[in-house]
C-alpha positions in Angstrom: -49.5 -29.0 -23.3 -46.8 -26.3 -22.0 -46.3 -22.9 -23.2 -42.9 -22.7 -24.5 -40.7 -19.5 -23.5 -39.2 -18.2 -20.2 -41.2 -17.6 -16.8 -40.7 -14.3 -14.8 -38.1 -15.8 -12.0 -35.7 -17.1 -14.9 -35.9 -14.0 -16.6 -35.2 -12.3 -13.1 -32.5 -14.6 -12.4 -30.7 -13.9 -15.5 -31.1 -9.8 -14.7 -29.6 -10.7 -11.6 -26.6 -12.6 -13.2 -26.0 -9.6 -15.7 -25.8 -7.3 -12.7 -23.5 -9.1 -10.9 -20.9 -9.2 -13.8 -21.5 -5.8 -14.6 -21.1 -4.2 -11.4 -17.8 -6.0 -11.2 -16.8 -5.2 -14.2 -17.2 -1.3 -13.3 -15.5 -1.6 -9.9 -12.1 -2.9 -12.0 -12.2 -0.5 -14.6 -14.3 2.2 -13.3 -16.6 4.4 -15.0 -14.2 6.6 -16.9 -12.8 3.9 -18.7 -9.7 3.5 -16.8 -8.7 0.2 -15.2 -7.6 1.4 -11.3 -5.8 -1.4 -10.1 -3.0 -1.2 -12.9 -2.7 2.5 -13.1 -2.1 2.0 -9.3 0.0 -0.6 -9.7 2.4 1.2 -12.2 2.3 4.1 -10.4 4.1 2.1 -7.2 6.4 0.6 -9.3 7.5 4.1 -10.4 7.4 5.4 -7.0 9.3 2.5 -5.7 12.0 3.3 -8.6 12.0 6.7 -7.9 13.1 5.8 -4.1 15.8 3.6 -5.2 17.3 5.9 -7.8 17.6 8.2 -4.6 18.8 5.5 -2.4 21.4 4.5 -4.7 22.5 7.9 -5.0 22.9 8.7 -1.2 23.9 5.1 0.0 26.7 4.7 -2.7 24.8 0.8 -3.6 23.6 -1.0 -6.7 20.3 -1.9 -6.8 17.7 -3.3 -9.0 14.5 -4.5 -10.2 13.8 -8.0 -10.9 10.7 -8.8 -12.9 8.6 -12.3 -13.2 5.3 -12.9 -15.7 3.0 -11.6 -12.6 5.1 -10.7 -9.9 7.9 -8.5 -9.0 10.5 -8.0 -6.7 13.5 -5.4 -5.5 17.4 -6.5 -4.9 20.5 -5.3 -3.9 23.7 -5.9 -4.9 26.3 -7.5 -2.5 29.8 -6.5 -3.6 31.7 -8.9 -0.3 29.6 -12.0 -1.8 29.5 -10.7 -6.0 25.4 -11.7 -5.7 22.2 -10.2 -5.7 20.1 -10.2 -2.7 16.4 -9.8 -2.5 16.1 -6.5 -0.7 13.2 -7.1 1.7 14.4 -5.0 4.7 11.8 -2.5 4.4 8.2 -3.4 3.7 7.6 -1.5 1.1 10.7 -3.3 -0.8 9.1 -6.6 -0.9 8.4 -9.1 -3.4 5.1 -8.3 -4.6 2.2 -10.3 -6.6 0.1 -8.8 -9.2 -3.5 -8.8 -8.7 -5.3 -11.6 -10.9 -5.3 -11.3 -14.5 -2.9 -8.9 -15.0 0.5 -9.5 -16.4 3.7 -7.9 -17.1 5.6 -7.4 -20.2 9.1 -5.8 -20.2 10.9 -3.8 -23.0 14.6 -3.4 -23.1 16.1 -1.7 -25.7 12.9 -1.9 -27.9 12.8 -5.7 -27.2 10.4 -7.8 -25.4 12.4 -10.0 -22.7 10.8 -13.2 -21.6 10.0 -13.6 -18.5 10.1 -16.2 -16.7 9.1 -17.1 -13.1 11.8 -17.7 -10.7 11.9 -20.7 -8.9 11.7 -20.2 -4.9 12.2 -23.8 -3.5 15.8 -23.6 -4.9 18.1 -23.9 -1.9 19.8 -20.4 -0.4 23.3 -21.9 -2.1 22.1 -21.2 -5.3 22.3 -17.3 -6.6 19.3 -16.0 -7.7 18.7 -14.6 -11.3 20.2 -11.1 -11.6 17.5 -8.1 -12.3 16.6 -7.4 -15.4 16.6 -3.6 -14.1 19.5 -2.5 -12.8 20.2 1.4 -10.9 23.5 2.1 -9.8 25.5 4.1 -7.7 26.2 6.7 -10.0 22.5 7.7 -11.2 22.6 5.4 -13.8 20.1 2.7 -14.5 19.0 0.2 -17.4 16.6 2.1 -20.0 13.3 0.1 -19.6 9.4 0.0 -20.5 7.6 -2.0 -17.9 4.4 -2.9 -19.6 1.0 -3.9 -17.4 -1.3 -5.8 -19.4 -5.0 -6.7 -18.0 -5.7 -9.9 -20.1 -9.0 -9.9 -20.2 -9.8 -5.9 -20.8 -6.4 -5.3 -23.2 -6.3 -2.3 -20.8 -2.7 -1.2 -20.6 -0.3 1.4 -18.1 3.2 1.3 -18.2 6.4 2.9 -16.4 9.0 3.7 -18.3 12.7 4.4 -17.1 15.4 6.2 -18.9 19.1 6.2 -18.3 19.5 9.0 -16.4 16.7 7.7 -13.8 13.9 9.8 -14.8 10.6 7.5 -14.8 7.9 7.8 -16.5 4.2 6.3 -15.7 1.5 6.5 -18.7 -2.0 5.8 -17.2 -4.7 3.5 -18.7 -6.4 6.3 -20.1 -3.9 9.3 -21.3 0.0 9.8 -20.5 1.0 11.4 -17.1 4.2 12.5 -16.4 6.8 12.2 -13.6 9.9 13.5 -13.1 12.6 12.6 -10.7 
């Protein structure tokens, strides 16, 4: 007759298994609670707004921000062709993925905008979508709340843009300020 109940090595294994998740666990979100990889994430898109703001300033061009569920990317306007244009000159302009599990949820005027992905086997003919985040030549830009969302934590950061350009990032943990 066997002894029911667990033997030492499945007991081990299942130690093992917990401290695998856990450690993962604490590398994404860290041990103060904050979730790294979208406070760094909102903290580039601010930075890379910031830029812009100042580029559109100095260069006398429109440029903007287009935004997809988990991906984003920066474009400029063409005035000789009245289009868009993904503005991947400079590498730090290019289209960009979010990392796994994280999404994006965008606020204009104190109302969520769907996003939708944007199709990129269309042919070049076709125009693509116009930003949902627009910075002008004057200073001005689209009021907006770009929200990052990690599903499976509920952890949250966001950058938030006013009219006048000044950007704000709020961390996963507490507000931080940024001026620009």
């Amino acid at each position: 007759m066997r002894s029911k109940g667990f033997t030492l090595v499945e007991i081990l294994v299942v130690v093992v298994i917990i401290a695998v998740v856990l450690s993962i666990t604490v590398l994404a979100i860290g041990v103060t609670g904050r979730d790294t990889q979208i406070d760094d994430e909102s903290r580039r898109i601010g930075a890379l707004v910031d830029l812009l703001h100042e580029r559109a300033l100095l260069e006398g061009r429109d440029f903007g921000l287009r935004i997809e569920p988990t991906a984003y990317e920066f474009v400029v306007y063409d005035p000789r062709r009245d289009r868009w244009l993904t503005f991947d000159q400079e590498r730090e302009f290019r289209h960009r993925d979010l990392p796994k599990g994280i999404t994006f949820q965008l606020e204009l005027d104190s109302q969520v905008v769907v996003l939708k992905p944007i199709d990129r086997d269309l042919s070049d003919d076709t125009p693509p979508s116009r930003p949902q985040v627009a910075i002008a030549a004057s200073g001005d830009s689209t009021p907006f709340r770009l929200t990052l969302l990690r599903d499976s934590t509920q952890a949250t950061s966001s950058v938030s843009g006013d009219s006048l350009g000044k950007t704000t990032v709020t961390s996963s943990d507490h507000p931080q300020k940024k001026s620009s």
